[in-house]
C-alpha positions as a printed NumPy array, in Angstrom:
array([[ 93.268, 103.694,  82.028],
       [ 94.218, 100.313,  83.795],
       [ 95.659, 102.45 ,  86.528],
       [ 92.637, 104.22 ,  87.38 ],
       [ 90.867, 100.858,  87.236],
       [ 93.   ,  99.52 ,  89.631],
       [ 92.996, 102.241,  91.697],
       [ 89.39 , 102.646,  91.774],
       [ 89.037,  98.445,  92.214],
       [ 91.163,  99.186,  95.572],
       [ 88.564, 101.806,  96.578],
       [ 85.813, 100.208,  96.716],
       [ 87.732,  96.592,  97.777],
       [ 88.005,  99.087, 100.666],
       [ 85.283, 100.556, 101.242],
       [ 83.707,  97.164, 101.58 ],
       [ 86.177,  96.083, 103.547],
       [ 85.441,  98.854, 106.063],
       [ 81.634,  98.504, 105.748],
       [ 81.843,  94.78 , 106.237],
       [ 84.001,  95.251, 109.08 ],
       [ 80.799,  96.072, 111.579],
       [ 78.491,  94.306, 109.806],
       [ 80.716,  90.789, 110.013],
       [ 81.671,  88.784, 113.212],
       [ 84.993,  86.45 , 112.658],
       [ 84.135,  84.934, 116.701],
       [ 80.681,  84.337, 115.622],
       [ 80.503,  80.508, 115.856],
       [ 78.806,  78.081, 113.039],
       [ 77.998,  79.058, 109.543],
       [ 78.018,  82.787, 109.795],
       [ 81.915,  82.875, 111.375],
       [ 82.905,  80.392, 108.737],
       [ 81.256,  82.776, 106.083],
       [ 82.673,  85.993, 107.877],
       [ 86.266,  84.487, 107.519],
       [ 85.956,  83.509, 104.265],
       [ 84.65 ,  86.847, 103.481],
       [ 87.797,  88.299, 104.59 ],
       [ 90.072,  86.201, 103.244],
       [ 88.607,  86.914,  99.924],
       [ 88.602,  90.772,  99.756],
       [ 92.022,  90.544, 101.192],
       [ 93.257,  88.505,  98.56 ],
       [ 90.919,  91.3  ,  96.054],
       [ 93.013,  93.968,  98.202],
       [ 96.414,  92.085,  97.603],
       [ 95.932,  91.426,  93.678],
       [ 95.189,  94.853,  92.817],
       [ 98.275,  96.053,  94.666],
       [100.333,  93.605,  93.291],
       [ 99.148,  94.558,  89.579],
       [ 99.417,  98.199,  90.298],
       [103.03 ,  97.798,  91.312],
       [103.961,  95.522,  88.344],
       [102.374,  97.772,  85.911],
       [105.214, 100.692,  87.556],
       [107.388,  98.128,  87.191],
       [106.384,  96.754,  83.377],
       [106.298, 100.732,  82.464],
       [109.974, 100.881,  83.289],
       [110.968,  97.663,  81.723],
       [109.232,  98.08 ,  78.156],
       [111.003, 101.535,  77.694],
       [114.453,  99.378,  78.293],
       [113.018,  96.511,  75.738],
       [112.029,  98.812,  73.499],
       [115.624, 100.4  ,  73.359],
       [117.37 ,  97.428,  73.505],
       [115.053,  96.055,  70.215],
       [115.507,  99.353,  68.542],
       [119.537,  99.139,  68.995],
       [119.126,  95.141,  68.02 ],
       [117.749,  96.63 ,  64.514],
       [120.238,  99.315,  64.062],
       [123.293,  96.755,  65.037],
       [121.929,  94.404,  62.588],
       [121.634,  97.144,  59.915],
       [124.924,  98.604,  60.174],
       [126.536,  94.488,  59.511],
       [124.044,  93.88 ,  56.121],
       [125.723,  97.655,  54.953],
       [129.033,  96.595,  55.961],
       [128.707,  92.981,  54.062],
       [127.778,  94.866,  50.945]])
């Protein structure tokens, strides 16, 4: 579910990207090229978060099946010494 909201944040981060594109001028002196820029800086940074958390969740997927074996082994290690002690 968080991938398809991330995927679907990226979307429209896009599409709004690409409709602000014509509608935005960055050489546009005073107010309105100051907005324009900031604009843009913003959506990119929209663009670069959900990226960022779409890769780590890959990333976090991978890991937590490896933490989840190593815990599970942690148990059985443990178990094995408190049958061996008694």
């Amino acid at each position: 579910m968080m991938r398809f909201r991330l995927i679907l944040s990226l979307m429209i981060a896009g599409f709004l990207l690409w409709h602000a594109f014509d509608q935005f001028s960055i050489q546009a002196g005073g107010l309105g090229g100051i907005f324009a820029t900031a604009w843009f800086v913003f959506a990119l940074l929209v663009v670069g978060g959900n990226l960022s958390a779409l890769l780590h969740e890959r990333h976090r997927k991978k890991s937590a099946a490896i933490d989840t074996r190593t815990i599970l082994e942690s148990r059985q290690s443990v178990q094995t010494r408190e049958r061996v002690r008694a």
